[in-house]
C-alpha positions in Angstrom: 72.6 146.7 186.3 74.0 150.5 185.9 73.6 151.1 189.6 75.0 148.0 190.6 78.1 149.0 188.3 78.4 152.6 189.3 78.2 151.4 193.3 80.9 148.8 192.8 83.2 150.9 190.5 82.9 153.6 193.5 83.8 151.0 196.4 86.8 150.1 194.1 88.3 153.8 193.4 87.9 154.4 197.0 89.7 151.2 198.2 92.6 152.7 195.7 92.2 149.8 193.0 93.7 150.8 189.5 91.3 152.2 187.0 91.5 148.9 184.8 90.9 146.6 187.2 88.4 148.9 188.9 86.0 149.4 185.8 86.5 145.2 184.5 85.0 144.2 187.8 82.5 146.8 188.5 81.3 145.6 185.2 81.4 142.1 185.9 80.0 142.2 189.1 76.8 144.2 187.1 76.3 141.6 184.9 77.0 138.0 187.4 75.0 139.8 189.8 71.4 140.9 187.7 72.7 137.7 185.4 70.9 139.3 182.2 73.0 138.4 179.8 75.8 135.5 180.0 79.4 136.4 181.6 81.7 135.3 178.5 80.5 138.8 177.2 82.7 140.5 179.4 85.9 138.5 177.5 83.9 139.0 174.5 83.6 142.9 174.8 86.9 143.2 175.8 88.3 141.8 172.6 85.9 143.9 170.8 86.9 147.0 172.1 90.7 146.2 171.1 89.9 144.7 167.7 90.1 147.3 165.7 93.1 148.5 163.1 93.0 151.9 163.6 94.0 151.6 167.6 97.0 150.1 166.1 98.4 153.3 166.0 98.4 153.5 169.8 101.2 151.3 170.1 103.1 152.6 166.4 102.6 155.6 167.8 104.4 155.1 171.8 107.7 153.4 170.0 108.3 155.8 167.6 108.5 158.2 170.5 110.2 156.2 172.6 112.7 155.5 169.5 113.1 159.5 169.2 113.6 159.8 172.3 116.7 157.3 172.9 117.7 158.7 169.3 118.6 161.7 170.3 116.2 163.7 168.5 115.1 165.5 172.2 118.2 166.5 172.6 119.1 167.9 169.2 115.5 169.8 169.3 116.0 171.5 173.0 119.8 172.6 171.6 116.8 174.2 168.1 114.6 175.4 170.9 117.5 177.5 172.8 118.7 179.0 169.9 115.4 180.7 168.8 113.9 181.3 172.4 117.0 181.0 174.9 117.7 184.4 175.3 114.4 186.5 176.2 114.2 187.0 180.1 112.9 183.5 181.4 114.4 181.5 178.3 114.9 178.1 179.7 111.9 177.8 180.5 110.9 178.7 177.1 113.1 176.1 175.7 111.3 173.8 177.9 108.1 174.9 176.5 108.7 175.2 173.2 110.7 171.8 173.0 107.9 169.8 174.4 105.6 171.4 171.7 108.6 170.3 169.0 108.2 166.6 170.6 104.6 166.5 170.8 104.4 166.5 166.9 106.3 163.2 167.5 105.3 161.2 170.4 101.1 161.9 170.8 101.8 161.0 174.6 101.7 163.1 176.9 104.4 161.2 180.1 106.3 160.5 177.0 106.9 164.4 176.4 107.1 164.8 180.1 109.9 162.1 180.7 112.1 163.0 177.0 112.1 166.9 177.1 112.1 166.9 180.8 115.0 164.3 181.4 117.1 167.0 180.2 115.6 170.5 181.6 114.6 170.0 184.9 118.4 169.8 185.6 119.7 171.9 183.3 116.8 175.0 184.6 118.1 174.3 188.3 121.8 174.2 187.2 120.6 177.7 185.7 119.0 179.1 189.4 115.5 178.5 188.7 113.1 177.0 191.9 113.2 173.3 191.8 109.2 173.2 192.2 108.6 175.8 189.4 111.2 173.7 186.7 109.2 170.6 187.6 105.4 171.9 188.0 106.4 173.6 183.9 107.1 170.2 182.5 104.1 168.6 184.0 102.2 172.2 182.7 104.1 171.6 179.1 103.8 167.8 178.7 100.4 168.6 178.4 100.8 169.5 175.2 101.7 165.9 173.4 98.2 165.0 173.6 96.8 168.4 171.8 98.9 168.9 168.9 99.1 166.0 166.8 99.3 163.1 166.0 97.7 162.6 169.5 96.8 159.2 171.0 93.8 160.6 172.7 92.0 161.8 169.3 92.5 158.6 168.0 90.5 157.4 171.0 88.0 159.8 170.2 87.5 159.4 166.3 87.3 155.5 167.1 84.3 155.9 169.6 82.6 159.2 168.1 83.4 157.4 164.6 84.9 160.9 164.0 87.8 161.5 161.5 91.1 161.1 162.7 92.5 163.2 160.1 90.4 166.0 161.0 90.5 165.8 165.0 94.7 165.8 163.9 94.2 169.2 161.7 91.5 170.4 164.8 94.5 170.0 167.5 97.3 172.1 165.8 95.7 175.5 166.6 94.9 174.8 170.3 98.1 173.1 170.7 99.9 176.4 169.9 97.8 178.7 171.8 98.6 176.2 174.6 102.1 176.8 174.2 102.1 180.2 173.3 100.0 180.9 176.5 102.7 178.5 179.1 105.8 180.5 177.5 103.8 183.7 178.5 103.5 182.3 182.0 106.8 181.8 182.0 108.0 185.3 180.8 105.6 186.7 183.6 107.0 184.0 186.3 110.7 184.8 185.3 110.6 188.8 185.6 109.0 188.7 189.2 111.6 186.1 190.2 114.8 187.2 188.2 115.5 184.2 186.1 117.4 185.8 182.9 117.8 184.1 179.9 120.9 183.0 178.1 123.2 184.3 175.8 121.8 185.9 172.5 122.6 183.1 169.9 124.8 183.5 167.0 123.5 183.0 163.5 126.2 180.3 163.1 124.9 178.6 166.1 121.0 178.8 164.9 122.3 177.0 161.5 123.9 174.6 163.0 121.2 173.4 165.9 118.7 173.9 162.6 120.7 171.5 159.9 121.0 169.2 163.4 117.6 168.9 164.1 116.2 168.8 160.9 115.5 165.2 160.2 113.4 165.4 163.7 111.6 168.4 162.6 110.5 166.4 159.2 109.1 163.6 161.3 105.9 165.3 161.9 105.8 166.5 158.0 106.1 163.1 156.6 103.4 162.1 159.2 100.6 164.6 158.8 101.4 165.2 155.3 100.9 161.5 154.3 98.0 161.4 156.3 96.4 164.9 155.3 97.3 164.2 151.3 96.2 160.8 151.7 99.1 158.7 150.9 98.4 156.2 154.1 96.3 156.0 157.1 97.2 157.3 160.8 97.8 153.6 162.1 100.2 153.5 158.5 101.4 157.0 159.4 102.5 155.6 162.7 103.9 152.6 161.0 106.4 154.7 159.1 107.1 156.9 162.5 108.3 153.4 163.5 110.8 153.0 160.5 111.8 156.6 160.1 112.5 157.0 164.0 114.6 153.9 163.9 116.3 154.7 160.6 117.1 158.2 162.1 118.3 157.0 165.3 120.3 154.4 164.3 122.0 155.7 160.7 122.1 159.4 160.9 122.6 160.2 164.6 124.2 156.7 165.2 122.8 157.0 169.2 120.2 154.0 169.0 122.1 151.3 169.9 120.6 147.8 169.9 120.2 147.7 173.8 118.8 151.5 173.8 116.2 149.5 171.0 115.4 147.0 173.0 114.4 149.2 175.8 112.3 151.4 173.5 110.5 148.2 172.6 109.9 147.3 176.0 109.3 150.6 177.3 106.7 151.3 174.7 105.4 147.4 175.3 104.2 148.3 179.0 102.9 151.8 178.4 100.7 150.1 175.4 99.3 147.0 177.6 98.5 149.9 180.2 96.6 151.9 178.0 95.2 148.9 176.2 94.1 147.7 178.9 92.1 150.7 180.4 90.5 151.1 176.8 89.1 147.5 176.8 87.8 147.2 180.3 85.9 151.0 179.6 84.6 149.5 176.5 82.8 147.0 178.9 81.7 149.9 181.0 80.9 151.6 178.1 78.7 149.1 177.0 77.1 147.8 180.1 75.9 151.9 180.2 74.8 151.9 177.0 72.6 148.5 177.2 70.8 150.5 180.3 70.3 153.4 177.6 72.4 155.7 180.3 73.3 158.1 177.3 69.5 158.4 176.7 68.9 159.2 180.1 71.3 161.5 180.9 71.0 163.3 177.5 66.7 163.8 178.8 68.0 164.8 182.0 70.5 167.8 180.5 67.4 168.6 177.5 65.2 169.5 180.3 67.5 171.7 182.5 69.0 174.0 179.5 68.5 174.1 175.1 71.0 176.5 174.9 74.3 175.7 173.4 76.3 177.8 175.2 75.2 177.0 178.6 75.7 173.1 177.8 79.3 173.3 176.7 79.7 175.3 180.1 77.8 171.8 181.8 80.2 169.9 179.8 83.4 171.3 180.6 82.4 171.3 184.6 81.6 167.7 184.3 84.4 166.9 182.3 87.1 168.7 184.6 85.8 166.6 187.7 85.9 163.6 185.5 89.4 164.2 184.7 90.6 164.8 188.5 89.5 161.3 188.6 90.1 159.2 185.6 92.7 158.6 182.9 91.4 160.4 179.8 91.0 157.4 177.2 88.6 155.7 179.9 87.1 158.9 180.1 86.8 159.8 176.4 85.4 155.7 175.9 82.5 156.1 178.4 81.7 159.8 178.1 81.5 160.5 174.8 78.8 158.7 173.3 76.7 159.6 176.7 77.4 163.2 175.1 77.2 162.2 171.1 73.0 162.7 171.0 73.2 165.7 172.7 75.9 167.3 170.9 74.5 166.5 167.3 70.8 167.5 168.6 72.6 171.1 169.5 74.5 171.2 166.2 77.6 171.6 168.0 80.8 169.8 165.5 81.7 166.5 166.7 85.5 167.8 165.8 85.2 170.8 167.9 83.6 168.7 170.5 86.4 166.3 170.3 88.9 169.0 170.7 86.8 170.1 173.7 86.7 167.2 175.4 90.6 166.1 174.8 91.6 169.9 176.2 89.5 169.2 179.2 90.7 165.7 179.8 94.9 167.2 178.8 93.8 169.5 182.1 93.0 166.7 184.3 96.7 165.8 183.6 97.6 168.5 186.2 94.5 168.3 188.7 95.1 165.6 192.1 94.6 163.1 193.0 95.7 161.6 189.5 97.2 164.3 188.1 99.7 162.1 186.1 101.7 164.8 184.7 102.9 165.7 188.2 104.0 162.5 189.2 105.9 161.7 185.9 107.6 165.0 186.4 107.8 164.9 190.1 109.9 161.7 189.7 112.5 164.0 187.8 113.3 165.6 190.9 114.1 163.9 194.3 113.7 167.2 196.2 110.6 168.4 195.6 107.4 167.0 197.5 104.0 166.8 195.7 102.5 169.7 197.6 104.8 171.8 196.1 104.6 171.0 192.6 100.8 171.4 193.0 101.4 174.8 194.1 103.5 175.4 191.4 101.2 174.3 188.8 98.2 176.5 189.7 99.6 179.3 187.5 99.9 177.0 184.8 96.8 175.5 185.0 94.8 178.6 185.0 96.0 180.0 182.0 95.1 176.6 180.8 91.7 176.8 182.1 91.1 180.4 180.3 92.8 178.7 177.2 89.8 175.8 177.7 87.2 179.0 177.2 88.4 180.3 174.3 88.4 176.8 173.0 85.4 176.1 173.6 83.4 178.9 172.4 85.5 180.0 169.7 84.7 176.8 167.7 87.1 178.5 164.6 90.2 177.9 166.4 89.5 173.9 166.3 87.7 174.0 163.0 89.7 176.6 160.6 92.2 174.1 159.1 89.9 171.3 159.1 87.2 174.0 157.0 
C-alpha cells in the first residue's frame, strides 16, 4: 500500500497537482487499489485529522492577523520600528526586519507577515534607492520569521502530532526567532555598506514617544497572548480567541481604521487561507496514516539505527532530509507526515521533542525561501511587478545562508530552544 501511495503521490507533484489534492488521492488510490481496508476511511480520517479543539487556533489565529493588519497596527509598528532602527546605515531595511519580527508576535503566519509589513516597505525601500530585487528577496527572507517566534501556526501543528506542549514549543521559538532577526538585520547592515543605502534621519526623542504611545496597544497584543497562555489563564486556541476580540476592539475603537467592509474582508481573507491549510492538514493526516498502518516510521527509524547511534550525526541526517523536504512541500504537510516517522528515533536518542520541534519548524521556515515552492518568494514577488523570480532567488541566497548557519546553531545548541522553557 505505501509504495502504491508514494508512486502515485510522485506522478501527481510532477503532473503539477496541488499538494492537497495530490496527497488525498495518492492515498486513496493506495487503499481502492490493495482494498485492505474499506474506502469511507479516507472521509473518516479526514475528519479526524481536523477534529480536534486545539487546531482551532489555526483559524483564531489567521483573523486576528488579518484584523491587525487592516487595523492599522502594521503601520503604526513600522512608524515604532523606524524610530529605534531607522537611522544606522541600511535602516529601512532594518525597519523591514525588525517590523516583521514586531508582527510575527501577532499573526503566527508567515505570507501574512510577508503581505502586512511588506505592503508597506517594498515601496517605501525603492522610493528610498534600494534594488527592487534586494527590497523584495528581504521580505520573503524576514516573513520567515512569523512562523518562529510565537504564537506560530506551525508549532501548533507540531505539539498536535508529537502531542508536545504548545506552551512550551511557544517559549522554545522566542530565542530562535530573535537570533533569526538579529542575524537578517546583520545581513542587511553588511548588504547596505557595499551598496550605499544610508539610513534615515536620527529620530527625535519626541518622535520615539510618540510612534511608542501609538503603537502600544499592538505591542500588548502579544503580552496578553503569551502571558495568558504561559500563566495559565486560557489555552492557545482561547489565546487566539481573545486575539480575535482584542484585534477587532483595537481596530475598530482605538485606531477607528477597521471599517465593517475592511472586517468583512479580514473574515474572508482569513476564511480561504484557513480552508487552504485545513485542507493540506487533513489530507496528510490520511497520508500520515496510510504510512503509519505500513509501520513506515518503524522502518525508516531501523533503516537510520543501523547507519549512525550518534546524536549528532542524526540531527545532521535530519536537517538534510528536512531541507529537501521543504523545497518540496508546505511545512504543516510536512510536519504531519514527518514527525512521527522521526518521534521513535528522537526519544530513543534522548534528543527533546521541544528542541526537535524547534528544529524541524526552523528547517521547514527555510523551505519558505528554497524553489520550486518557495512561498515566501512568490507572496513577496507579487509586491513588485518589476522584478522576475530569478532575481529574487538571487537575492535571497544571502539571506538564506545566514539562515542556514542560524539552522546549526539551532540545532546543536539545544539551550537556545530550551532555556525559557527550563
Amino acid at each position: 500500500m505505501s509504495d502504491i501511495l508514494m508512486i502515485v503521490f510522485a506522478v501527481l507533484i510532477v503532473l503539477n497537482v496541488p499538494l492537497a489534492i495530490g496527497m488525498g488521492l495518492s492515498s486513496l488510490a493506495a487503499i481502492a487499489i490493495t482494498a485492505k481496508v474499506p474506502l469511507f476511511l479516507v472521509a473518516q480520517r479526514m475528519f479526524t485529522g481536523l477534529d480536534s479543539f486545539t487546531l482551532l487556533a489555526i483559524p483564531l489565529f489567521m483573523i486576528a492577523g488579518r484584523l491587525m493588519e487592516r487595523g492599522g497596527i502594521s503601520k503604526r509598528l513600522i512608524s515604532l520600528a523606524t524610530n529605534i532602527v531607522g537611522s544606522v546605515t541600511g535602516g529601512l531595511a532594518m525597519v523591514a526586519v525588525l517590523s516583521c519580527m514586531f508582527f510575527a508576535a501577532i499573526s503566527g503566519s508567515a505570507p501574512a507577515t510577508v503581505v502586512a509589513i511588506g505592503a508597506i516597505m517594498v515601496p517605501a525601500m525603492i522610493k528610498a534607492g534600494y534594488d527592487k530585487d534586494f527590497a523584495v528577496a528581504l521580505m520573503a527572507a524576514a516573513g520567515t520569521i512569523g512562523v518562529i517566534i510565537p504564537p506560530s501556526i506551525p508549532f501548533v501543528t507540531y505539539g498536535i502530532s508529537m502531542s508536545a506542549s504548545i506552551g512550551d514549543l511557544f517559549k522554545a521559538g522566542l530565542i530562535p526567532g530573535m537570533l533569526m532577526g538579529l542575524s537578517l538585520m546583520a545581513v542587511c547592515y553588511v548588504v547596505a555598506k557595499k551598496r550605499g543605502y544610508k539610513g534615515a534621519a536620527r529620530p527625535t526623542l519626541k518622535g520615539f514617544l510618540l510612534s511608542l504611545k501609538e503603537s502600544i496597544w499592538g505591542l500588548m497584543m502579544p503580552l496578553i497572548i503569551l502571558g495568558g497562555i504561559y500563566g495559565g489563564i486560557f489555552t492557545p486556541t482561547e489565546a487566539a480567541a481573545v486575539a480575535c476580540v482584542y484585534s477587532l476592539l483595537v481596530g475598530a475603537f482605538i485606531y477607528k481604521e477597521l471599517t465593517f467592509k475592511e472586517m468583512i474582508t479580514s473574515f474572508s481573507e482569513a476564511g480561504v487561507t484557513s480552508a487552504m491549510v485545513m485542507l493540506i492538514i487533513s489530507t496528510a493526516t490520511v497520508m500520515g496514516w496510510v504510512l503509519t498502518t505500513e509501520q513506515i516510521p518503524i522502518q525508516v527509524a531501523t533503516s537510520i539505527s543501523a547507519l549512525t547511534q550518534s546524536p549528532v550525526v542524526f540531527l545532521l541526517l535530519v536537517n538534510i532530509v528536512l531541507l529537501i523536504t521543504g523545497c518540496f512541500m508546505e511545512l504543516n504537510a510536512a510536519i504531519i507526515i514527518l514527525g512521527p516517522i522521526f518521534l521513535p528515533l528522537i526519544m530513543k536518542m534522548g534528543i527533546d521533542p521541544i528542541h526537535f520541534g524547534v528544529i524541524m519548524v526552523a528547517n521547514m521556515t527555510i523551505g519558505l525561501l528554497t524553489p520550486p515552492l518557495g512561498v515566501n518568494l512568490f507572496v513577496a514577488g507579487s509586491l513588485e511587478k518589476g522584478v522576475t523570480f530569478k532575481k529574487i532567488v538571487i537575492a535571497a541566497m544571502p539571506f538564506l545562508m545566514v539562515l542556514l548557519f542560524d539552522l546549526v546553531l539551532l540545532t546543536y545548541i539545544p539551550e537556545l530552544s530550551l532555556f525559557l522553557v527550563r
